[in-house]
C-alpha positions in Angstrom: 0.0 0.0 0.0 3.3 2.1 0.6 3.9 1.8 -2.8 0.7 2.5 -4.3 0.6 5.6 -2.2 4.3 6.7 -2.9 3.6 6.6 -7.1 0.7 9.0 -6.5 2.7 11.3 -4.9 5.7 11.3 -7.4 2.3 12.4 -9.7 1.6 14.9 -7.2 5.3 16.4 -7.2 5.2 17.1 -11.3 1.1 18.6 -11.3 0.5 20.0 -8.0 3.6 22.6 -8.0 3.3 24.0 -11.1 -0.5 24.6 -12.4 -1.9 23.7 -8.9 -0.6 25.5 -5.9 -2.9 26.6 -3.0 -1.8 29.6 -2.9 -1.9 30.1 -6.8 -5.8 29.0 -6.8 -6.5 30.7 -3.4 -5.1 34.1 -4.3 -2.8 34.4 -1.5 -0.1 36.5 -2.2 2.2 35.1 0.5 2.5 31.4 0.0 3.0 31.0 3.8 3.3 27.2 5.3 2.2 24.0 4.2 1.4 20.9 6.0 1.6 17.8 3.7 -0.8 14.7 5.9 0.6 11.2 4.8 4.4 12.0 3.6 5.9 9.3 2.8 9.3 9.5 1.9 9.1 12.9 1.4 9.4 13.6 -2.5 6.7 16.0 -2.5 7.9 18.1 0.6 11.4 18.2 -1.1 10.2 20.0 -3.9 7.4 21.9 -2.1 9.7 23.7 0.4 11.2 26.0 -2.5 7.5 27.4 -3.3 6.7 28.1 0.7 8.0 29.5 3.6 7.8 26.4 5.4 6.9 22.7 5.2 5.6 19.9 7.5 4.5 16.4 7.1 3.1 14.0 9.1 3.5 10.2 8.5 2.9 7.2 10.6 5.6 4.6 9.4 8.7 5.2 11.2 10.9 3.6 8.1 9.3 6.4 6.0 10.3 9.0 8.4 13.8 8.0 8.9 14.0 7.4 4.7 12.8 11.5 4.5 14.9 12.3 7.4 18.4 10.9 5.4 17.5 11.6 1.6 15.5 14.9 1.9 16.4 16.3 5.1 13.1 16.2 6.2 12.0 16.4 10.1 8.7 14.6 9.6 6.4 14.6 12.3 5.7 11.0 13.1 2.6 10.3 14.5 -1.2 11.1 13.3 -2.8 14.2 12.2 -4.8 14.5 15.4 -1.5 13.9 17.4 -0.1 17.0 15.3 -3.5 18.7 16.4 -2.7 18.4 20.0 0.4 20.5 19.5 -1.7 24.0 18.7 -0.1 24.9 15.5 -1.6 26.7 12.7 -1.0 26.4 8.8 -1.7 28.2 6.1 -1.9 25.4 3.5 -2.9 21.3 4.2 -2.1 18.7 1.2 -3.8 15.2 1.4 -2.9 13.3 -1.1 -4.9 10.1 -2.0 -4.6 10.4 2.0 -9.0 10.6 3.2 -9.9 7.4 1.4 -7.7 5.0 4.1 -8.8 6.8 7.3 -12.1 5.5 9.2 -13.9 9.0 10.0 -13.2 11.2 6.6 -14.9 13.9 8.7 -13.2 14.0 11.4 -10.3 14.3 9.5 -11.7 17.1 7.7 -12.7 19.0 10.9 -9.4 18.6 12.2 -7.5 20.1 8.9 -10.0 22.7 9.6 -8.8 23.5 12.8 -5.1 23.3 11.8 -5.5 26.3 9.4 -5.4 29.4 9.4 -8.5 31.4 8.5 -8.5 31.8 4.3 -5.9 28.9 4.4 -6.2 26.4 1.7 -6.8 22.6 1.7 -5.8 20.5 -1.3 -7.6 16.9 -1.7 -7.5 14.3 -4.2 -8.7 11.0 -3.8 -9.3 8.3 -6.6 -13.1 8.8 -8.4 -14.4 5.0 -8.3 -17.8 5.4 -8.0 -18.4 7.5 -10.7 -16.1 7.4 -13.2 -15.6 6.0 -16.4 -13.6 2.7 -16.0 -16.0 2.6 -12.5 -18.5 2.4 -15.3 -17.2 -0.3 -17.3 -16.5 -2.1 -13.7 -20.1 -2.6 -12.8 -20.9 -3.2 -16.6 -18.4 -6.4 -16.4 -19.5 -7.3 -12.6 -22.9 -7.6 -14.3 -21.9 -9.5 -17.1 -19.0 -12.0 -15.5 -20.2 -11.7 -11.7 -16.5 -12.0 -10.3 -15.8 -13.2 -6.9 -15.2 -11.2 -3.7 -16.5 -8.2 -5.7 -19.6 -5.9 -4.4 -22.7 -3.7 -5.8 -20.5 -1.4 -7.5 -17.8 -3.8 -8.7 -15.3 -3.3 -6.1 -13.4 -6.0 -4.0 -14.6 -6.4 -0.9 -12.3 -5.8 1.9 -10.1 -8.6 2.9 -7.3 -8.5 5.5 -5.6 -11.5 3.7 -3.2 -9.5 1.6 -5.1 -10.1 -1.7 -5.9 -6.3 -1.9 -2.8 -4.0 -1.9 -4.4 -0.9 -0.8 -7.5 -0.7 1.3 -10.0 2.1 0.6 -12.6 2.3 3.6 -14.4 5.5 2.1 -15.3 6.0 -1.7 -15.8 10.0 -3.0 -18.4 11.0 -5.7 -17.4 14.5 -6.4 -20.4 15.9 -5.1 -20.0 13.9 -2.1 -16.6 15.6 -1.3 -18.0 18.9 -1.7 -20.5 18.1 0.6 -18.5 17.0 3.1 -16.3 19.9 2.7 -18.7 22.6 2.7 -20.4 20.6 6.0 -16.7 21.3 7.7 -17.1 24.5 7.4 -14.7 24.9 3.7 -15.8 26.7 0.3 -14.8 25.0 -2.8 -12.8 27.1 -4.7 -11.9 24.2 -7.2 -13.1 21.2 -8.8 -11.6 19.1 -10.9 -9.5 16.2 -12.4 -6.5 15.0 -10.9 -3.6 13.7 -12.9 -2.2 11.4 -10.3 -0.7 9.0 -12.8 3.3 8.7 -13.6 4.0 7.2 -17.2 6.6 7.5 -19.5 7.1 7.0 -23.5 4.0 5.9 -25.3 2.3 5.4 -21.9 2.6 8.8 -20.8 0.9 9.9 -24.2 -1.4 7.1 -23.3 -2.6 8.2 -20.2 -2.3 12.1 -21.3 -5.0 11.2 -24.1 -7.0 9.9 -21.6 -6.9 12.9 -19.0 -7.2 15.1 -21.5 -10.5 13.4 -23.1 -12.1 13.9 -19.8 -11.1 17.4 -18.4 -12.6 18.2 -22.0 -16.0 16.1 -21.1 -15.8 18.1 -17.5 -15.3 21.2 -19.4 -18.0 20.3 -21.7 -20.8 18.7 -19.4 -19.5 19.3 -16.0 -19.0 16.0 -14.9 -15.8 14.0 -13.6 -15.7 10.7 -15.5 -11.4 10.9 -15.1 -10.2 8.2 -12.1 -9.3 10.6 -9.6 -10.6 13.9 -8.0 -9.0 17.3 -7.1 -10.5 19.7 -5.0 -9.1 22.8 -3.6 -10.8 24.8 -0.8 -10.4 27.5 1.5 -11.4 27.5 5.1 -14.4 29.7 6.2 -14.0 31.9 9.8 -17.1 29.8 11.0 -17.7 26.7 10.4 -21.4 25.0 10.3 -22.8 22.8 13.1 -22.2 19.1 12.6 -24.9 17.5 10.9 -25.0 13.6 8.8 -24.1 13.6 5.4 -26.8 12.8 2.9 
């Protein structure tokens, strides 16, 4: 699951700087400090630290830490988001990458990102779009036709702890079901849109470029997310709403 997570953030290093910085999106004119959730290694912080004042991470694997630590120079915090939380600090930018999908209260990790920045501060999410995107599509489709094993409604595995899955999504996001949840947290959604969480090269890259391409047109187009992954960039509101349950 390491693995799977660490070649989504090697995307995240090549499309978030350039065309998707908080700050860039938000309109902040100081980029201010950024608090990555879910590290890793550290490629993204290593590159992100020359576009903000400062840089945190948090990551709960202690090999992880120490790798950061000796290749990047990173000081990681290691330990949880809500074990940062305890510490008081403020941010004026969080990053969770492909990050909300493995905890077991997405909400509660929202509310605590909330509290960890700074009024106007940005928050940047992507998590992968398998509910309602095109190859989700053609998923059910072939569930329907072949009826595979260990597969459920929507034609994805159930959860197994026997090693057969390598990464282990508890939650699924709709787009509109991340909005939700972030406008319920007390966020406004400044941006909505595809992310290009894949790393190719050669005729793959222009493979999976086609592809991305195809359907940011069809978002453009119709305003719906078919791509395999979601991007969202919001900024945190002075005060938030009262909890309530999701719809």
């Amino acid at each position: 699951m390491q693995e799977a997570r660490s070649k989504k953030r090697n995307a995240a290093i090549s499309s978030f700087l350039p065309t998707s910085a908080a700050p860039q999106f938000c309109g902040n004119v100081a980029p201010g400090s950024l608090l990555d959730v879910g590290t890793g290694i550290g490629q993204f912080l290593s590159l992100a630290r020359t576009s903000y004042s400062e840089v945190y991470g948090t990551e709960v694997s202690a090999t992880a830490v120490a790798i950061a630590r000796e290749k990047y120079g990173l000081d990681l915090f290691h330990g949880t988001i809500e074990e940062l939380a305890r510490q008081e600090m403020t941010f004026d930018n969080i990053t969770l990458f492909h990050v909300l999908e493995h905890v077991p209260d997405p909400r509660a990790m929202l509310e605590i990102c909330h509290s960890l920045l700074a009024v106007g501060g940005c928050m940047v999410i992507a998590v992968p779009n398998e509910v309602s995107s095109l190859r989700a599509l053609k998923r059910w489709l072939f569930g329907k036709i072949q009826k595979p094993q260990g597969t459920g409604v929507l034609g994805l595995p159930r959860l197994t702890l026997d090693g057969s899955i390598h990464e282990i999504h508890l939650s699924h996001f709709t787009p509109s079901v991340l909005r939700r949840a972030l406008q319920s947290t007390g966020f406004s959604v400044e941006v909505d849109t595809l992310d290009p969480y894949y790393v190719r090269t050669g005729l793959r890259r222009l493979k999976a470029d086609f592809y991305y391409y195809a359907c940011l047109i069809f978002r453009y187009l119709f305003g719906v997310n078919i791509y395999d992954a979601i991007l969202i960039i919001a900024r945190k509101d002075a005060n938030p709403p009262p909890r309530q349950q999701l719809a």
